[in-house]
C-alpha positions in Angstrom: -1.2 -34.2 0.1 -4.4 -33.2 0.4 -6.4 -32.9 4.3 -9.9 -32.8 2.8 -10.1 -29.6 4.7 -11.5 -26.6 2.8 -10.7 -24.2 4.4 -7.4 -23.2 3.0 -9.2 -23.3 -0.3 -12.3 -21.1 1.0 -9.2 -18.5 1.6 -7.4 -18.5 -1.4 -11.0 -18.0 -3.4 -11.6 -15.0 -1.0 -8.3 -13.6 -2.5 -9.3 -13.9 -5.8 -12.4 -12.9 -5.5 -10.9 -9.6 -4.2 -8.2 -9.1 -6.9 -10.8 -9.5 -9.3 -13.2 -7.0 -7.8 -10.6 -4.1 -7.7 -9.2 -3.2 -11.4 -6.6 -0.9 -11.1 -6.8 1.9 -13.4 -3.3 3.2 -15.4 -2.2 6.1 -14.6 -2.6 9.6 -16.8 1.2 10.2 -17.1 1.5 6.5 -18.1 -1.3 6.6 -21.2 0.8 10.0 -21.6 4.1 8.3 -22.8 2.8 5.5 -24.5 0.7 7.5 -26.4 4.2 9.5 -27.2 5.8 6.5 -27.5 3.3 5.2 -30.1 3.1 8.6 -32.3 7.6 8.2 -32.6 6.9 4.6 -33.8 4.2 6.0 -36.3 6.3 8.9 -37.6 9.6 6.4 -37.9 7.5 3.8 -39.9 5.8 6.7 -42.6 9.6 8.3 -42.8 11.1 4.9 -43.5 12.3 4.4 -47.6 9.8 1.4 -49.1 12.9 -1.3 -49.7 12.7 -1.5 -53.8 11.6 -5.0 -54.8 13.9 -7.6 -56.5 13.3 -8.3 -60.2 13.0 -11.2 -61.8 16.5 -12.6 -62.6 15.6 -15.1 -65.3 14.9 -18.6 -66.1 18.3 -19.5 -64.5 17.0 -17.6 -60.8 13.9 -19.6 -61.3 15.1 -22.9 -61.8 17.3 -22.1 -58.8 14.9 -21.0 -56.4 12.3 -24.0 -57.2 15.3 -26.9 -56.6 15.8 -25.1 -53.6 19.0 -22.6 -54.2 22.2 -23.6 -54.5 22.9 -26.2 -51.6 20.1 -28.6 -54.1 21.6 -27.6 -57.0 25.0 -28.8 -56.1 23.9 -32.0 -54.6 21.9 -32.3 -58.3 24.8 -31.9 -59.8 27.3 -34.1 -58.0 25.1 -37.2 -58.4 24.4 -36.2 -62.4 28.5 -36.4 -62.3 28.5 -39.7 -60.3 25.9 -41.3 -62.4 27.7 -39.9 -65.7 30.6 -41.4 -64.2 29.4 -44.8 -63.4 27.5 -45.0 -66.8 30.3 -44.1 -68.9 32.9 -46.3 -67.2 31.3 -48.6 -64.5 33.0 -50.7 -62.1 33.5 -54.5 -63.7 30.8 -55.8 -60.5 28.5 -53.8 -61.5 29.2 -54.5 -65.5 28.4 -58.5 -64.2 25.6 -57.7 -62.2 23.7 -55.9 -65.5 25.1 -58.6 -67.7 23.6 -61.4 -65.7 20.4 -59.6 -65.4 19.8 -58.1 -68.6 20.5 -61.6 -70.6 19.6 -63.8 -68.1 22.9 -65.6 -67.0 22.8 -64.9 -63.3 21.7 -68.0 -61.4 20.2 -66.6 -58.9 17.2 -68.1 -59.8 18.2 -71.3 -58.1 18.3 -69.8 -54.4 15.6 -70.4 -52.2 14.5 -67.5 -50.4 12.2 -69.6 -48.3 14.7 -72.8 -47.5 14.1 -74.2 -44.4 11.0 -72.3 -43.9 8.3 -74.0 -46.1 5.2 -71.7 -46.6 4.8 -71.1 -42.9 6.4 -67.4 -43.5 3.7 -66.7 -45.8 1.0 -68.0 -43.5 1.5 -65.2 -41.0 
């Protein structure tokens, strides 16, 4: 809550103000062993083998790689099987479903999607 007095904030600035003012200056044995530290890092990175780069591994590795590896692939492949499946021997539903729509037997033609409704659903 505040007091509308200022004079805690006139105090905290002052504090600042002097943390600001005095930058404090590292030491020499400090720079010392970073500077150490930093040549072991250098000399451990221009020892280090270069890690030999992977060659191509085909058509098949590329195919692979732009499905997304193998977890796509075997999803792509499970519904290719289903969908073999289904075509080759399909359930009898689904064999009427196709039948009715493909030569025009179904009667769903006579349902009224809007019954009871009128046009007001298309008026908005």
């Amino acid at each position: 809550m505040t007091t509308g007095d200022d004079k805690d904030d006139k105090i905290l600035d002052d504090m600042f103000q002097a943390a600001r003012s005095e930058m404090p200056e590292p030491s020499d044995d400090l720079m010392a062993r970073v500077i150490a530290e930093a040549d072991q890092v250098a000399e451990a990175w221009a020892q280090a083998e270069a890690v030999p780069v992977a060659t191509s591994g085909g058509w098949f590795r590329s195919l692979l790689d732009a499905v997304g590896g193998w977890p796509a692939a075997s999803g792509i492949v499970t519904a290719g099987m289903v969908g073999l499946v289904v075509g080759v021997s399909p359930p009898q539903t689904l064999s009427d479903f196709a039948e009715g729509y493909i030569y025009g037997t179904s009667d769903s033609y006579l349902v009224d999607p809007y019954d009871g409704f009128g046009f007001a659903a298309d008026e908005g």
